[in-house]
TORDRENMAR-818901 format. One record per atom (N, C-alpha, C): residue number from 1; chain; atom name; z, y, x. Coordinates in steps of 0.02 Angstrom, whole numbers. Layout:
BEGIN
(NUM; A; CA; (Z; Y; X)),
...
This chain:
BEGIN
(1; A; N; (3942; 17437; 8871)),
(1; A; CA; (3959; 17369; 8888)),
(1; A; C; (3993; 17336; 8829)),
(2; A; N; (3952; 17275; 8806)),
(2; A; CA; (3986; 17248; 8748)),
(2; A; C; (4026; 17181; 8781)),
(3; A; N; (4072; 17163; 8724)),
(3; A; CA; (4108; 17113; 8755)),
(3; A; C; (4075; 17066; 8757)),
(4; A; N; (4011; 17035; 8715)),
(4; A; CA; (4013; 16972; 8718)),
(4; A; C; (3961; 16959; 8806)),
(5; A; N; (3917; 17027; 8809)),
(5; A; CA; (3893; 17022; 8889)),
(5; A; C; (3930; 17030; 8940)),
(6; A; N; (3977; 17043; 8944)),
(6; A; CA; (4023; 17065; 9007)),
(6; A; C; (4074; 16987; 9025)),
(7; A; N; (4085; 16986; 8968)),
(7; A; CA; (4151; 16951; 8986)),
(7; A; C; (4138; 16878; 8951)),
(8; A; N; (4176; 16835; 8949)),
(8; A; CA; (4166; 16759; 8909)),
(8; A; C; (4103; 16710; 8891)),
(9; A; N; (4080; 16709; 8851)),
(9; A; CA; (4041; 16653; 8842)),
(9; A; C; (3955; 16691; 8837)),
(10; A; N; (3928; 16649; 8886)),
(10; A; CA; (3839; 16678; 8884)),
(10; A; C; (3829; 16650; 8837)),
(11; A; N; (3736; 16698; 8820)),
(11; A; CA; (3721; 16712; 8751)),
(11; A; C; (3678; 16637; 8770)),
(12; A; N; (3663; 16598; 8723)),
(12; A; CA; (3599; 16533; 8725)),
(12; A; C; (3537; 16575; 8683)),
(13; A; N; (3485; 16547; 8720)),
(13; A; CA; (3432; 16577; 8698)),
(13; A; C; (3409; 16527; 8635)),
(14; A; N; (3394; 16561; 8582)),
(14; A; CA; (3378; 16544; 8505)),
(14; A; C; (3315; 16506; 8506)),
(15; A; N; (3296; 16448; 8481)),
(15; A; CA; (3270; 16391; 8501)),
(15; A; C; (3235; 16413; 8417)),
(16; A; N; (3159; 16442; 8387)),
(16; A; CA; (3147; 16426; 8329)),
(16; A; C; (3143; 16360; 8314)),
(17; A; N; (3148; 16363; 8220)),
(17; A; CA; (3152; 16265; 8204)),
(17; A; C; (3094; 16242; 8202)),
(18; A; N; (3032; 16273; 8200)),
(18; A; CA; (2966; 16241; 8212)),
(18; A; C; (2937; 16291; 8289)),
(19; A; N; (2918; 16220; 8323)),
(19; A; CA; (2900; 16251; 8395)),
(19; A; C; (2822; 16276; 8373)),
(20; A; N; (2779; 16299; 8403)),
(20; A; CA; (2705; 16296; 8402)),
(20; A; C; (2691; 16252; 8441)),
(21; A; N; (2647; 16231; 8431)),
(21; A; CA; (2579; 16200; 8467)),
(21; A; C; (2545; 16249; 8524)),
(22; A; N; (2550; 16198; 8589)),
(22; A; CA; (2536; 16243; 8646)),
(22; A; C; (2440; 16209; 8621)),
(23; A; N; (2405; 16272; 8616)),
(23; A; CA; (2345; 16257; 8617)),
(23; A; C; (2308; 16250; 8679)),
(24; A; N; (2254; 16193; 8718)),
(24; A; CA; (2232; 16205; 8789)),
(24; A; C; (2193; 16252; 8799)),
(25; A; N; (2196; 16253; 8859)),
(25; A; CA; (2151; 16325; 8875)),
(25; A; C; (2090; 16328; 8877)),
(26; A; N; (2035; 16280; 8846)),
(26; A; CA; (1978; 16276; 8829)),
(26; A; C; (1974; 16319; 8759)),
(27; A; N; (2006; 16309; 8734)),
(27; A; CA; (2006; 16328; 8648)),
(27; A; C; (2031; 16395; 8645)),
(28; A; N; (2080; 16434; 8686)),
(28; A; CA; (2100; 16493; 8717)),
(28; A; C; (2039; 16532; 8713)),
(29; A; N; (1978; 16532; 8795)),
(29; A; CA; (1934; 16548; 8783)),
(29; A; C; (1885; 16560; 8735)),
(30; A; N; (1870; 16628; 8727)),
(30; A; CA; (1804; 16625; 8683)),
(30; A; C; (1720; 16600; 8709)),
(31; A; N; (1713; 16583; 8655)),
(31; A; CA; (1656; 16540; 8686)),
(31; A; C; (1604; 16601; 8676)),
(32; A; N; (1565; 16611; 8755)),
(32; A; CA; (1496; 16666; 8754)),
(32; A; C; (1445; 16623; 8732)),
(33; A; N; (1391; 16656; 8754)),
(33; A; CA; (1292; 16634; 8761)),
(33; A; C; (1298; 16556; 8786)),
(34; A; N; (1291; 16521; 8774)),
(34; A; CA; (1283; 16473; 8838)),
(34; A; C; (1221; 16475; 8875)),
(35; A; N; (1253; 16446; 8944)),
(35; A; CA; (1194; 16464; 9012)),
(35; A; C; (1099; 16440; 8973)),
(36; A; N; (1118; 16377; 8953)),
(36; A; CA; (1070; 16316; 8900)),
(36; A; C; (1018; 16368; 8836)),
(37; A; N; (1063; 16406; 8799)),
(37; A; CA; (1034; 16484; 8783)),
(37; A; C; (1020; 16426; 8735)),
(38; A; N; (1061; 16363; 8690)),
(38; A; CA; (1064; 16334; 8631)),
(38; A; C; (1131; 16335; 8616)),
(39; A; N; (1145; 16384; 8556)),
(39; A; CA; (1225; 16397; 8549)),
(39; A; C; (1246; 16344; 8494)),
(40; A; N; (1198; 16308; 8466)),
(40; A; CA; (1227; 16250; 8424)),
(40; A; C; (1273; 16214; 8459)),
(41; A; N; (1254; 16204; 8527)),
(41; A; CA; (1282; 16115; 8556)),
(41; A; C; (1336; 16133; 8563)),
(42; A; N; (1391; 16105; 8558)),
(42; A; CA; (1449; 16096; 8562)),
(42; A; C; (1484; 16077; 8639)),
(43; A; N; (1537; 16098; 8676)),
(43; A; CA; (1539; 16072; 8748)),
(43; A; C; (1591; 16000; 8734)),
(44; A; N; (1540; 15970; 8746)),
(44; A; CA; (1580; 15912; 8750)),
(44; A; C; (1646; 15860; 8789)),
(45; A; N; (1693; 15824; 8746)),
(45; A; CA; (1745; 15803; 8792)),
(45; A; C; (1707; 15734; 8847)),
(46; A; N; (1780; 15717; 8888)),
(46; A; CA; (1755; 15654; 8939)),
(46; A; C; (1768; 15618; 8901)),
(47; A; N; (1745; 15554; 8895)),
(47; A; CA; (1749; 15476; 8868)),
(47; A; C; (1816; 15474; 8880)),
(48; A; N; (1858; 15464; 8931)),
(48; A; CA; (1913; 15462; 8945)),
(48; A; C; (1973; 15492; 8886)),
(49; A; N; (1952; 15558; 8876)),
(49; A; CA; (2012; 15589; 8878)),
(49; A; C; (1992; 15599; 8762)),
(50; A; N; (1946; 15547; 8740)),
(50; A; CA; (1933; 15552; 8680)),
(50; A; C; (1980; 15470; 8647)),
(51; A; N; (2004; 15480; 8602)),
(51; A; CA; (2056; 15423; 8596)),
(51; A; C; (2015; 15361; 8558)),
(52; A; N; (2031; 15334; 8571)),
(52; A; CA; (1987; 15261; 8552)),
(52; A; C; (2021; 15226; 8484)),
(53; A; N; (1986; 15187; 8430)),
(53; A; CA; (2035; 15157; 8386)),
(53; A; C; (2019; 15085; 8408)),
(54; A; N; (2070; 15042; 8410)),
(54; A; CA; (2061; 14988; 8427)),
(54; A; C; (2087; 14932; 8399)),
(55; A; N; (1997; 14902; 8365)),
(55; A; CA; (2017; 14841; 8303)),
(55; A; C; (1997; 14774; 8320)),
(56; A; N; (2057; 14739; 8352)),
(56; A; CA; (2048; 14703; 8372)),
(56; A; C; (2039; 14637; 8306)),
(57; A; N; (2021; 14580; 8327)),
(57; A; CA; (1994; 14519; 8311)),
(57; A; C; (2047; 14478; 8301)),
(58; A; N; (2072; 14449; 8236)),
(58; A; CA; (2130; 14383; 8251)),
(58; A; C; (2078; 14343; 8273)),
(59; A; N; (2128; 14296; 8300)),
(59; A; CA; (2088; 14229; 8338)),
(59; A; C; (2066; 14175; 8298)),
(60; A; N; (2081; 14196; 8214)),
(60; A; CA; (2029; 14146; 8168)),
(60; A; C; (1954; 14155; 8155)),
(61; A; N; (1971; 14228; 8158)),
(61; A; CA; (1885; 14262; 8140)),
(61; A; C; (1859; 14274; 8198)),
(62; A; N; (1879; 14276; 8277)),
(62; A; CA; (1835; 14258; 8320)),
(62; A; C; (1795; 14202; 8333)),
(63; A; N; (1856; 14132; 8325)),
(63; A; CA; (1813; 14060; 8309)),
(63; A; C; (1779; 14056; 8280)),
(64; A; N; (1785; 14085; 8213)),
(64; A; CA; (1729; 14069; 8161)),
(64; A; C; (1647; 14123; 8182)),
(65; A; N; (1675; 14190; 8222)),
(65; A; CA; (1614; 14224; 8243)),
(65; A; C; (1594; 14180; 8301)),
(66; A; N; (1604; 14141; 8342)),
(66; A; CA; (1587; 14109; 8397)),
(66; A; C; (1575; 14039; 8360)),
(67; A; N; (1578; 14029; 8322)),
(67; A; CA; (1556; 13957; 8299)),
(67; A; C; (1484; 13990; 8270)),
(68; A; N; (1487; 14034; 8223)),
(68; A; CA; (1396; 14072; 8199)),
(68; A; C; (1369; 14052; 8248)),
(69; A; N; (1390; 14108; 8300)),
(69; A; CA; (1338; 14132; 8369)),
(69; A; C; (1314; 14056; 8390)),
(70; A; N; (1338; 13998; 8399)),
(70; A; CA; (1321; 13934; 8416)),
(70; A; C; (1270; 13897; 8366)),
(71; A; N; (1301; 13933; 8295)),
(71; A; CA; (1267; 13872; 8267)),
(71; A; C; (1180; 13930; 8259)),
(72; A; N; (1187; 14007; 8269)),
(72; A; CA; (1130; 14019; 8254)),
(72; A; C; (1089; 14004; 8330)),
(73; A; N; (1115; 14004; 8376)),
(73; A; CA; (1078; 13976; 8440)),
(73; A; C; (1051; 13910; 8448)),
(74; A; N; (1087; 13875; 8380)),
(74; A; CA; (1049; 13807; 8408)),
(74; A; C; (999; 13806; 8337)),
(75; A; N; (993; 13842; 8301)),
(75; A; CA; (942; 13848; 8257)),
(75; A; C; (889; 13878; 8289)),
(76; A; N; (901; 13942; 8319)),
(76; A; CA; (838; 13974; 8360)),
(76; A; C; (801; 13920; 8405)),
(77; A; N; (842; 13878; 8445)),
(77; A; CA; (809; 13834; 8503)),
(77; A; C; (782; 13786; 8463)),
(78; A; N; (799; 13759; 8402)),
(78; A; CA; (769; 13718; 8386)),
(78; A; C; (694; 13719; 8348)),
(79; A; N; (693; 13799; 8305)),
(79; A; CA; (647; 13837; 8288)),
(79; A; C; (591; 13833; 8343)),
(80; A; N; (612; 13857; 8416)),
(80; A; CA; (570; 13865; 8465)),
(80; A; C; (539; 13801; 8483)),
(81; A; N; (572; 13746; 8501)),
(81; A; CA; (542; 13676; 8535)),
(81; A; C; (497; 13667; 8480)),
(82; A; N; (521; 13654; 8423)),
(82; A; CA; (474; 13630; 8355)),
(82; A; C; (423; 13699; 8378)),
(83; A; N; (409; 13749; 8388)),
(83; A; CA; (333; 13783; 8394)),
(83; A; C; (312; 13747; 8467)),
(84; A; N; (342; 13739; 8508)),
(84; A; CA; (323; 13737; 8574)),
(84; A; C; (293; 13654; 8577)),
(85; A; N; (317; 13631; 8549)),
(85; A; CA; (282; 13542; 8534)),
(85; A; C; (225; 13555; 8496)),
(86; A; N; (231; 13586; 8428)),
(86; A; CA; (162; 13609; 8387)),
(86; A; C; (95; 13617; 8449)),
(87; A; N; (115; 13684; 8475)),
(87; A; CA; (85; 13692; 8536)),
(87; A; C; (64; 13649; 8581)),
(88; A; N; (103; 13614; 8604)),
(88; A; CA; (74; 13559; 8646)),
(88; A; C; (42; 13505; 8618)),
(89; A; N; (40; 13499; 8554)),
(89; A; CA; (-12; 13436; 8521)),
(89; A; C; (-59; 13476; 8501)),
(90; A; N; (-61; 13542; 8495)),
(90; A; CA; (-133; 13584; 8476)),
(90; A; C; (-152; 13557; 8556)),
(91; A; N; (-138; 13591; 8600)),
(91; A; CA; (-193; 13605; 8658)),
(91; A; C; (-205; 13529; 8672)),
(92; A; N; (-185; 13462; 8650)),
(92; A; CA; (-181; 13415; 8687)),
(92; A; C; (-247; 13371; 8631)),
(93; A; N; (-246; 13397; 8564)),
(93; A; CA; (-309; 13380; 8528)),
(93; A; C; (-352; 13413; 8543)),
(94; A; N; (-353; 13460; 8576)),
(94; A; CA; (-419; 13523; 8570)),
(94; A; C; (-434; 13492; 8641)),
(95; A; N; (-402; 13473; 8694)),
(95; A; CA; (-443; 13431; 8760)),
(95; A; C; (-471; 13364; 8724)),
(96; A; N; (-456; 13312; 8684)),
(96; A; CA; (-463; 13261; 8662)),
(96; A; C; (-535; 13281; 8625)),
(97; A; N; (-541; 13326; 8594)),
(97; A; CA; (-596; 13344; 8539)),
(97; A; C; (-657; 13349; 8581)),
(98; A; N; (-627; 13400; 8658)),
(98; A; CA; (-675; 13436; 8682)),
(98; A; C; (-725; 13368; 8749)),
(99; A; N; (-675; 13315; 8748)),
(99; A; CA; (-687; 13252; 8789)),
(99; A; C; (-745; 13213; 8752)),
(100; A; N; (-722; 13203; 8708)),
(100; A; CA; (-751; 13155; 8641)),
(100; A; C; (-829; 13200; 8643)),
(101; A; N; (-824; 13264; 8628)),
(101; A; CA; (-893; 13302; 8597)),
(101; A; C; (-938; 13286; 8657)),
(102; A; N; (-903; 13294; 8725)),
(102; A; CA; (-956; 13283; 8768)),
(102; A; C; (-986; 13211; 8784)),
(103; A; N; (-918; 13152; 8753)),
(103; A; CA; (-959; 13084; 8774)),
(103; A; C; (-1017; 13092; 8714)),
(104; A; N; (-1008; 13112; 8644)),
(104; A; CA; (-1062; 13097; 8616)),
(104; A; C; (-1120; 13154; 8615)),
(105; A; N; (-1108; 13207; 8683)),
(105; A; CA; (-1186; 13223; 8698)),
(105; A; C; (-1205; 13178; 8720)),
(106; A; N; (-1155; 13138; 8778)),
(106; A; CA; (-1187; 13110; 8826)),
(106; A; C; (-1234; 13044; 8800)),
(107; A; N; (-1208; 13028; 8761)),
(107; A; CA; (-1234; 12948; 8722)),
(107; A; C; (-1285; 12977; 8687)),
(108; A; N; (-1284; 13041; 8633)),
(108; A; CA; (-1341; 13047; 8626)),
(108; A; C; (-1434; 13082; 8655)),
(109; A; N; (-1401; 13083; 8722)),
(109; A; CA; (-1468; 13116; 8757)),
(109; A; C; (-1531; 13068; 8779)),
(110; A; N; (-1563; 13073; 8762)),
(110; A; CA; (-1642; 13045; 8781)),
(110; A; C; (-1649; 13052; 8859)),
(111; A; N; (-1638; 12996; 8914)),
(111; A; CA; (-1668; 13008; 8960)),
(111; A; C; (-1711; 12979; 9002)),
(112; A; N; (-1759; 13016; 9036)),
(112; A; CA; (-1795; 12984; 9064)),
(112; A; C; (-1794; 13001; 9152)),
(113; A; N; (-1795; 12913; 9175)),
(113; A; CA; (-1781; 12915; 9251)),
(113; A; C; (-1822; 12929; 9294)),
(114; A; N; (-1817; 12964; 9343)),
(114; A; CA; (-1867; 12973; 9390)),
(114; A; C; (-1876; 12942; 9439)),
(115; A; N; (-1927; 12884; 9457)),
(115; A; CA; (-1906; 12846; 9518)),
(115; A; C; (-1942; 12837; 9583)),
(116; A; N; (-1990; 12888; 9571)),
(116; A; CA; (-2042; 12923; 9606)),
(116; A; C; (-2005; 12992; 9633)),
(117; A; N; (-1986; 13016; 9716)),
(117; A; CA; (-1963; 13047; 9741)),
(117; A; C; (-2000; 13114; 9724)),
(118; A; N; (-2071; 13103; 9763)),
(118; A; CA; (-2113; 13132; 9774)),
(118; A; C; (-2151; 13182; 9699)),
(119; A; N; (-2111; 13166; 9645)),
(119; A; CA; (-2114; 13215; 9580)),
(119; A; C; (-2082; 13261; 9590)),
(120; A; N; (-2018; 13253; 9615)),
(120; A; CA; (-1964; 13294; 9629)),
(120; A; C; (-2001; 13381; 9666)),
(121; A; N; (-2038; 13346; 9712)),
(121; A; CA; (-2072; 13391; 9777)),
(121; A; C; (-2099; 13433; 9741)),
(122; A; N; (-2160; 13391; 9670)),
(122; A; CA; (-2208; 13422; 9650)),
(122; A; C; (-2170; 13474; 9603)),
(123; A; N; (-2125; 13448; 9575)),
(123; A; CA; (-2092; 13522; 9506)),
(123; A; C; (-2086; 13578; 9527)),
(124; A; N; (-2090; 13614; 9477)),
(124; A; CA; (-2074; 13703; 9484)),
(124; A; C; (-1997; 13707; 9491)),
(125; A; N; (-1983; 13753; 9485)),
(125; A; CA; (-1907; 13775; 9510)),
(125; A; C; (-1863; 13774; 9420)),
(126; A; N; (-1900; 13805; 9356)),
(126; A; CA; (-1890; 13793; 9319)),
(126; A; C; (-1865; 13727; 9292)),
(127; A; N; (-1913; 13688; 9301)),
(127; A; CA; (-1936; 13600; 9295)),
(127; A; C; (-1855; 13566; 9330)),
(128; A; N; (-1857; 13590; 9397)),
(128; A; CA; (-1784; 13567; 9426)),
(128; A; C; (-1718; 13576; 9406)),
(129; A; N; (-1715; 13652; 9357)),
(129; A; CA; (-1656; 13676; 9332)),
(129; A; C; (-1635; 13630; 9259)),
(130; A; N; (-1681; 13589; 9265)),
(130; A; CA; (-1668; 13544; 9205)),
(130; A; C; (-1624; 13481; 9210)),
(131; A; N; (-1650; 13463; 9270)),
(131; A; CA; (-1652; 13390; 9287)),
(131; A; C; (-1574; 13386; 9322)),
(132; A; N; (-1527; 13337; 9308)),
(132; A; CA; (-1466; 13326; 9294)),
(132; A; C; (-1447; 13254; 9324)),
(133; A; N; (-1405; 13234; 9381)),
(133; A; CA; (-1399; 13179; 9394)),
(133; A; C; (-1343; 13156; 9337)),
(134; A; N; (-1349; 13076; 9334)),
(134; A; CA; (-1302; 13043; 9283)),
(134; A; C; (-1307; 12961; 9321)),
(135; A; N; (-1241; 12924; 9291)),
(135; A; CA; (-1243; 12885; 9342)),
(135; A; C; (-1285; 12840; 9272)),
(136; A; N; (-1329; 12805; 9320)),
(136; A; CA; (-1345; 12745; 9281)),
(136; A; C; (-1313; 12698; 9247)),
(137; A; N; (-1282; 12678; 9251)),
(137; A; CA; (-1251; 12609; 9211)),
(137; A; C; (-1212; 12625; 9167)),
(138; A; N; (-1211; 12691; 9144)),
(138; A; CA; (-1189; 12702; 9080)),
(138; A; C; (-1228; 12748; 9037)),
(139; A; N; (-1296; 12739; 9056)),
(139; A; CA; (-1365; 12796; 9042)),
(139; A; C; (-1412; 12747; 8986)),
(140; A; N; (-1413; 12757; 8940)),
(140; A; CA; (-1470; 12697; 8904)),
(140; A; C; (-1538; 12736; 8909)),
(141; A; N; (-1584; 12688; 8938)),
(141; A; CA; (-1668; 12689; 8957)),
(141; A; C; (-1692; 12691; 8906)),
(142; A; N; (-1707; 12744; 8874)),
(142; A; CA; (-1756; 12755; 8821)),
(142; A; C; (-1841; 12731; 8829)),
């Protein structure tokens, strides 16, 4: 029995000056086979628990990024209408072209009137696949 256990002042337990690092108990384990039987992959952490750096934006260089984003949106829309008008004066000459080509079949066809019913009766079926009503009064009598 020594004095300093028996009697007077308890011993304090000795505190080293560098603690360790409690390592978690993932890293403890040794890592086997994995079930996957691909020992490259690594087991990965949760989104959560992986620390994020976070660089935020002063509020001069957001204005000025939100003033871009505007000014390139109204360049795109304007890019677009200017094709989309192009477009609409293409298809709107190509009906105009396709109007026009047919008045000047129409003006230039040779026709001749039939004013005898009873021809009609007599034609072949060929002969009929020809023959085309048109209104008169805008038909010139060759």
């Amino acid at each position: 029995m020594g004095d300093s256990e028996a009697g007077g002042t308890p011993k304090t337990p000795t505190v080293p000056s560098k603690a360790k690092k409690v390592k978690k108990p993932e890293n403890l384990i040794p890592r086997g086979q994995p079930k996957s039987n691909r020992p490259w992959k690594t087991p990965k952490q949760k989104f959560s628990t992986i620390k994020k750096s976070v660089n935020r934006l002063t509020f001069e260089k957001k204005v000025a990024l939100r003033d871009e984003l505007r000014y390139i949106k109204e360049k795109s829309k304007e890019i677009k209408d200017q094709r989309k008008e192009a477009a609409v004066q293409k298809h709107q000459r190509r009906v105009e072209n396709a109007e026009r080509r047919l008045a000047n079949e129409r003006r230039a066809e040779v026709v001749q009137i039939i004013k005898n019913p009873s021809k009609l009766k007599r034609m072949k079926k060929k002969q009929m696949r020809m023959i085309q009503k048109r209104d008169i009064s805008q038909v010139k009598v060759a």
